[in-house]
C-alpha positions, 0 to 999 in steps of 0.5 A, a space after each residue: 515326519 520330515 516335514 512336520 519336524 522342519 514345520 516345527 522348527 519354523 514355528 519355533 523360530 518364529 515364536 522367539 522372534 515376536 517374543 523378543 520383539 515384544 519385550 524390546 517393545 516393553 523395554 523401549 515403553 518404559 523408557 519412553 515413559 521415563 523420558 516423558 516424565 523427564 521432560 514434563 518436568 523439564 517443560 514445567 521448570 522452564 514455564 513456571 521459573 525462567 520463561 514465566 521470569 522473562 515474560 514478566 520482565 519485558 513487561 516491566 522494561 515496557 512499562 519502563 519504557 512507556 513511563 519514561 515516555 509518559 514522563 516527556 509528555 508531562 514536561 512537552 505538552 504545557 497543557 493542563 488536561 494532558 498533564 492530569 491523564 499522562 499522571 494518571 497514566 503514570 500511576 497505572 504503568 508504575 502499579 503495572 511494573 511493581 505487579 509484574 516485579 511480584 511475579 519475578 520473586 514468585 517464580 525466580 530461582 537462587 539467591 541471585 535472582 532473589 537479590 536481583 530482584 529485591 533490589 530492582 523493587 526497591 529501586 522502583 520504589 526510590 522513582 516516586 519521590 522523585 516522580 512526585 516531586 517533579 509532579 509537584 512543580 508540574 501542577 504549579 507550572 514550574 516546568 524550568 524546576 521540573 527539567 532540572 530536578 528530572 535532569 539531576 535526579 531522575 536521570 541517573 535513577 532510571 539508568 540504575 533501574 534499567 540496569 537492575 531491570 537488564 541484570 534481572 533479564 539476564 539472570 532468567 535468560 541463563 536459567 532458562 538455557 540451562 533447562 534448555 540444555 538439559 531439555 534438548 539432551 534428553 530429546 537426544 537420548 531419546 532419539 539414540 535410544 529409538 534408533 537402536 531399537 527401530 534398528 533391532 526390530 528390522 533386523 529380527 523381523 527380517 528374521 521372521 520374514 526371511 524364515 517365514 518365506 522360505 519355507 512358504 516357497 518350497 510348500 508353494 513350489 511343491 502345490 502349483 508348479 504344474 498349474 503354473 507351468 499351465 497359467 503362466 502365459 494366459 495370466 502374464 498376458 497384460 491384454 484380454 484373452 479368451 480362447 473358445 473351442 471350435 464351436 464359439 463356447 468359452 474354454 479359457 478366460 484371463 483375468 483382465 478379460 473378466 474385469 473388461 466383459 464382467 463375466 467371472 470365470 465360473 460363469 464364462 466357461 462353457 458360454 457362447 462367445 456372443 453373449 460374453 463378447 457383445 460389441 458394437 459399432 463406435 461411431 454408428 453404434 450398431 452391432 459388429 461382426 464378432 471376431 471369433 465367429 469371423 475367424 470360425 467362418 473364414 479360418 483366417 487371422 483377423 488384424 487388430 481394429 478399432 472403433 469397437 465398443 465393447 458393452 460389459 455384463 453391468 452395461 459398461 461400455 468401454 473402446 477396445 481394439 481386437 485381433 483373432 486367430 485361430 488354434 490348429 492341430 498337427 492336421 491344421 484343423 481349427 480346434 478354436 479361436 484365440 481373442 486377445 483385446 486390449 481396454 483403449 478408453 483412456 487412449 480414446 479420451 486423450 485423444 480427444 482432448 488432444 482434439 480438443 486441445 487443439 481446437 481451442 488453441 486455434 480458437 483461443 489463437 484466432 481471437 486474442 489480442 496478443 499476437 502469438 507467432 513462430 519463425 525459423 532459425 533464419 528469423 522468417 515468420 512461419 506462423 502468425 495468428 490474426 492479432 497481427 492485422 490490429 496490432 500492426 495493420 499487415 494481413 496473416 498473408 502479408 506477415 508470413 514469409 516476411 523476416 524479423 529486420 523486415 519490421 524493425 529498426 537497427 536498434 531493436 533489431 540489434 537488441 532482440 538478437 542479443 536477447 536470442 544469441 543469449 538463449 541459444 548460448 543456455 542450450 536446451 535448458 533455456 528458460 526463453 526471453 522476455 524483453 521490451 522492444 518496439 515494432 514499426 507497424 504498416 506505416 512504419 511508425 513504431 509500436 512498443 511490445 512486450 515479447 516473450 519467446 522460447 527457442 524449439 529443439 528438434 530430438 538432436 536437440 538442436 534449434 529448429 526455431 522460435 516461437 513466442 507472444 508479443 503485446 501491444 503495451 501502448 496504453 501501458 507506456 500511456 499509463 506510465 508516463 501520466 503516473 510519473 506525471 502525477 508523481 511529480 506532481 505529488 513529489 511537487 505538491 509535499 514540497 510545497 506543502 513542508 514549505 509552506 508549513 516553514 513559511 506559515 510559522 515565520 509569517 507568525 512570528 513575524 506578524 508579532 513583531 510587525 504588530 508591534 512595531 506598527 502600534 507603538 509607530 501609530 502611537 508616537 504618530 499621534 503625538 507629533 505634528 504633521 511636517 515635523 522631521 520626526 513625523 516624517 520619519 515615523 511615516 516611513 518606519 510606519 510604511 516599511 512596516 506595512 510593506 513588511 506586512 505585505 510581504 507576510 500575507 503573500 507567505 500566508 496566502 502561499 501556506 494556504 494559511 491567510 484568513 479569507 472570507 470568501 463570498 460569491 461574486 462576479 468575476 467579470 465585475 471584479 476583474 473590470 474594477 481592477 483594469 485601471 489599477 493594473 494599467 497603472 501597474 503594468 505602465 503606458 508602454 504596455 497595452 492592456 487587452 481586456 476579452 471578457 465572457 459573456 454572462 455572469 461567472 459566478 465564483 465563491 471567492 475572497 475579492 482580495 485573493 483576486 486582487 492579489 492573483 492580477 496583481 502578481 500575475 499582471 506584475 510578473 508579466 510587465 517585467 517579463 516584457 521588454 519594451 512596448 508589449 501587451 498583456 491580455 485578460 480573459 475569462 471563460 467558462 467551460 465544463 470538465 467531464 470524466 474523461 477529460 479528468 482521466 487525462 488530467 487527474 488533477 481536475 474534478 468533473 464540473 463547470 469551472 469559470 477561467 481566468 487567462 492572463 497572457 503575454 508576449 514577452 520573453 517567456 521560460 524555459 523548460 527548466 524554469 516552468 518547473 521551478 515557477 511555482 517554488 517559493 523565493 525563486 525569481 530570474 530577476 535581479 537581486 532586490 528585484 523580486 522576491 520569489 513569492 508572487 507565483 507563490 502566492 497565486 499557487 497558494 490562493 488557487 489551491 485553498 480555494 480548490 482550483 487548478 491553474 496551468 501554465 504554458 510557455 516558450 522561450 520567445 514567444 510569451 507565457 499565458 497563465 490560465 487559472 480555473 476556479 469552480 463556478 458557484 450558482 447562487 446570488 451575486 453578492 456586492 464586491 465593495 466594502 464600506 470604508 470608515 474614515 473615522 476610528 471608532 472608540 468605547 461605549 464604556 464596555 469592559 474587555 478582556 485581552 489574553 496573549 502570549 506575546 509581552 509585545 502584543 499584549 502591550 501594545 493591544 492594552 496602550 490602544 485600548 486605553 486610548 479608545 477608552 475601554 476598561 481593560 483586563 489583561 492576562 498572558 496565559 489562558 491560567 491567569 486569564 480564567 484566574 483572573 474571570 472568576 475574581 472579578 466582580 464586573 461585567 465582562 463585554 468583550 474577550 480579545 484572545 490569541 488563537 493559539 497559546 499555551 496551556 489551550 487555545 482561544 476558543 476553547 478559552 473563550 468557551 470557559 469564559 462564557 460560562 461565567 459571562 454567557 452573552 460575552 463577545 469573542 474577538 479572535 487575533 493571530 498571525 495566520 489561521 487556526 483550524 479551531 476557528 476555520 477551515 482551509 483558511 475560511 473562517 467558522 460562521 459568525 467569528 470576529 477575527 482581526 489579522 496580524 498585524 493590524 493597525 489602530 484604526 483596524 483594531 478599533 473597528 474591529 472591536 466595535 464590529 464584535 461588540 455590535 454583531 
């Protein structure tokens, strides 16, 4: 009656916690449900008003954003097929913005954000007027109207816009913290509540537990004390454990010893030891003398052995290690045997990989690369591994017993025992060093290593001695150095290049000019007696001009921007055809050496561009000569394989033909070599030089896609070698024919377009003189305005490259649909990429340089004219 009285009460108990847990369930579902609800509508208020608000007004400050931009285009680019796609484009962005507005005063709350966004709409609405009006001016070329109309009236539309637009953004972005707000303050709620509730259900089911264990323990206390007080030590025993009767039969197996032989206790009890215990031999795997039957014959205790391998009832074999001994009565006769055995598989197989482990580090350590090595506390190398011979050329034997001063100078030695001072100081904890130093090798030259080390604590932990790798980095430090190399090389080559650009431009301007004051000389020129004071001055005027002209082609030949027409010829040939020139050039007091390559080197080049390169080159050497002297001249050919090219990046594998120009003059410095390719630079005096020879030469090697080196001395000369590549193909004649005469009209028509008030004068008053009928235009507008009137043949149209609106040939591609045979003539101050490439003009077109001269002009034409 106590007991089922007391079973009663427990049960009860329990009963009222699991009822009570189950309602604070029902109570914490409900709330939860009701916070859900909450928050969805929470979540939804923020998607369909303020974020939906904020989106689409970053759209709309985009669109803003891309139609200003769009705007800058129309008034920057003067060109018609532009100006159509940026309105187009406009028109797009602004019925984007307007859609996007629609979707603010959809989904915006309050009459705020409604007046905020009536008003941006109607401030979108006022930009059209002026959008199209500034259109307007546009479409008529008016770009002077357009700008100021935009300046007066657009500029502060926008800013209202934009202000409107921010206002807008705002407004949405505190709506959309308020729901945030109350969103987060919800969550909160939420997290409070579950936290109360989380905490009442551990305490009520501490409850539960605490009562259900009690009264477990006693009813279990009662059952299995005595079969306790019988299992307790055969059970606590973590290792096997069977006992066997005096006869080797089975009385008492633990649970361990089950799972290690397979044999349940039902099935083991009563068995002959030999069949649940079968071992074998590890290593020969032969059957082994069983230990219980051992103890039986010998009535000794067996010490523990090992290499066993015990084979379980599924045929599982696993390494054990075993002891026996036997169980006396009070008479010490052996009433049976106590094996106790212990699974030693996991053991075995760490051992192994230990083994293994060791052999691969000596593996892995007698053929690396890297030099791994150990040294004591008083720097004396106790190991080395064989990298040691390749990296420094002494023996394993050599290297141990040796110290670390022994194979370093003060320098490096000082710094690595800063590097190991240091670590020391960090104690145990040390992460190790990892410096770069340099070892001297056998011969005691030096050998950069990158070095990585740790120092070793002994279990006092204090250091017992340093081990660490160390790697041979020369070819690193190689690498490096020919990358800063070629970095310089870069950093050179962009400073050339936005130079050059500068140069170009002002080349191109200054031919306009030059273009113009060279024609109206030629003309007064015409009109005037020879040996008149007027004539004579015109001659001079006409000869600075032209020495003027000189100076722009070097800066064009230095931009990479000079009209070639290059054509394979013979560099011995061209050279030798220049000899008497440059002997002139250079002066008597100088000797002229002459070394050319047998056989024919062949180079597709413009015969000019090798004029100029002697020319300045031969110059340059004259003056760095001082007195008598000698400048020599070679040519050679020679083949540039990849592994050259891998020393030398600039080089591309193939045959290249060289031009060596040298002297034995007063050479450069260091400091100046790096400066000689500059522009303007010169170490001669003021008004002696201009700095554009060496330039020049830069320039022409690189566009015809050369290389040139320089080597000098302070002292000792300076010799210039310049590698061109060789072209197989037909040797073409270097001469031109000259024309004494200046060619005139036929009676052809010509059209001329350009830019320049100057240019295009100047170009009609020559036309007329040669008796050409002539049409005129300074804008590509007016020019095919002017086509579509004209009711005549049109022979030829003499065209700017690079205009306003669009370029030459596109210009002249328009005109030929109304004149399909018309002849093309193309002029600028430096080449277009509309009409060549690297400054090699396009196959067939006719192009005249500026500026040019009457006759050139004249010729010019006649040779557009006729093919």
């Amino acid at each position: 009656m106590l007991f089922g009285r007391e079973t009663s009460n427990i049960t009860r108990g329990i009963l009222y916690g699991f009822t009570a847990m189950i309602l604070l369930f029902a109570a914490y579902g409900i709330f939860t449900y009701r916070s859900s609800l909450t928050l969805l509508s929470l979540t939804s208020n923020i998607y369909n008003h303020p974020l939906a608000v904020s989106n689409a007004s970053l759209r709309a400050n985009a669109n803003l954003v891309k139609m200003q931009i769009t705007m800058r285009d129309i008034l920057s680019y003067k060109d018609y097929q532009v100006t159509e796609s940026s309105i187009d484009k406009l028109d797009l962005l602004e019925k984007n913005t307007l859609k996007e507005l629609q979707v603010i005063r959809q989904n915006i709350f309050g009459a705020e954000g409604e007046r905020l966004t009536e008003e941006t709409i109607e401030a979108l609405k006022g930009w059209r007027p002026i959008r199209e009006r500034v259109i307007s001016f546009v479409k008529k070329g008016d770009y002077e109207s357009a700008i100021k109309f935009i300046r007066k009236s657009g500029v502060e539309h926008v800013k209202v816009l934009e202000s409107r637009m921010f206002d807008l953004t705002g407004y949405a972005g505190k709506e959309a913290a308020g729901f945030f707000r109350e969103y987060q303050g919800v969550q909160d709620r939420v997290e409070q509540w579950s936290l109360v509730i989380f905490c009442v259900w551990v305490i009520i089911s501490g409850l539960i537990i605490y009562i259900t264990i009690r009264s477990a323990g006693a009813t279990e206390r009662q059952l299995s004390h005595e079969k306790e007080k019988l299992n307790v030590t055969l059970m606590s025993i973590g290792d096997g454990f069977i006992a066997t009767d005096e006869k080797g039969r089975i009385t008492l197996i633990n649970d361990i010893a089950e799972l290690l032989t397979g044999w349940e206790k039902q099935d083991a009890l009563g068995q002959d030891i030999r069949k649940c215990f079968n071992i074998i031999d590890e290593e020969k795997r032969t059957p082994c003398e069983n230990p219980v039957l051992r103890v039986l014959s010998t009535k000794k205790i067996v010490e523990p052995g090992s290499h066993a391998r015990l084979i379980s009832r599924d045929g599982t074999e696993r390494i054990i290690a075993s002891s026996a001994g036997p169980i006396r009565d009070r008479d010490a006769e052996i009433l049976g045997v106590v094996l106790v055995f212990r699974d030693r598989t996991e053991q075995y197989r760490i051992r192994q990989e230990i083994m293994e482990s060791e052999k691969m580090f000596r593996l892995l350590s007698e053929n690396t690369l890297d030099v791994i090595w150990a040294m004591d506390m008083n720097l004396e190398f106790t190991y080395v591994n064989p990298a040691i011979y390749d990296v420094t050329g002494y023996s394993v034997e050599e290297w141990i017993g040796s110290r670390l001063p022994d194979h370093c100078d003060e320098e490096n030695f000082s710094m690595m025992s800063g590097f190991i001072s240091g670590d020391l100081k960090k104690g145990y904890g040390g992460e190790g060093v990892f410096f770069e130093a340099e070892l001297l090798n056998k011969n005691r030259e030096p050998i950069p290593l990158e070095i990585r080390g740790k120092i070793l604590y002994g279990p006092d932990n204090k250091p017992v001695g340093i081990q660490g790798v160390s790697r041979d980095i020369s070819e690193r430090k190689k690498v490096e150095k020919d990358r800063d190399k070629l970095q310089k090389q870069l950093n050179q080559a962009q400073k050339m290049e936005s130079v050059g650009r500068l140069a170009g431009g002002v080349a191109h301007d200054f031919n306009n000019m030059l273009g113009v004051i060279i024609g109206y000389t030629e003309l007064l020129l015409d009109n005037q007696e020879e040996g008149g004071a007027q004539y004579e001055d015109l001659q001079e005027i006409l000869q600075a001009a032209k020495r003027s002209s000189e100076i722009t082609k070097q800066l064009l030949a230095f931009a990479r921007k000079q009209t070639i027409k290059p054509r394979v010829i013979d560099l011995n040939r061209t050279v030798e055809s220049m000899l008497k020139m440059i002997r002139r050039l250079i002066g008597e007091d100088i000797d002229l050496i002459w070394f050319p390559c047998e056989g024919l080197l062949e180079v597709n080049i413009d015969p000019m561009q090798v004029d100029q390169i002697m020319a300045n080159l031969c110059v340059n050497a004259r003056d760095a000569i001082e007195g008598v002297g000698k400048v020599t001249i070679e040519t050679d050919h020679v083949f540039v394989d990849s592994e050259y090219c891998r020393d030398h990046p600039e080089f591309i594998p193939g045959e290249y033909v060289v031009l060596l120009i040298s002297d034995n003059g007063t050479g450069m410095e260091p400091e100046t070599l790096e400066m000689v390719f500059d522009p303007f630079f010169t170490t001669k005096g003021i008004g002696q030089g201009t700095g554009l020879g060496l330039s020049t030469v830069y320039g022409i090697v690189k566009q015809n896609e050369g290389m040139i080196n320089i080597y000098s001395e302070k002292g000792r000369g300076t010799t210039f070698r310049i590698y061109l590549p060789r072209h197989k193909g037909d040797v073409l004649d270097a001469g031109e024919v000259e024309i004494t005469e200046t060619p005139r009209s036929h009676g052809e028509t010509v059209l001329i377009v350009e830019d320049d008030p100057g240019i295009l004068k100047i170009g009609r008053r020559i036309l007329e003189q040669l008796d050409y009928k002539i049409l005129f235009a300074s804008t590509p507008g007016e020019a095919l305005n002017l086509v579509r009137e004209f009711r005549g043949n049109i022979d030829l149209i003499i065209t700017d490259v690079i205009m306003p609106e669009m370029n030459g040939r596109d210009l002249s591609n328009r005109v030929k649909l109304f004149y399909p045979d018309l002849k093309v003539l193309f002029m600028s101050g430096y080449t277009a990429n509309v009409i060549a490439h690297s400054g090699v003009l396009d196959k067939g077109v006719h192009f005249i340089q500026k500026p040019f001269s009457k006759k050139q002009f004249a010729v010019k034409i006649r040779e557009a004219l006729e093919g």
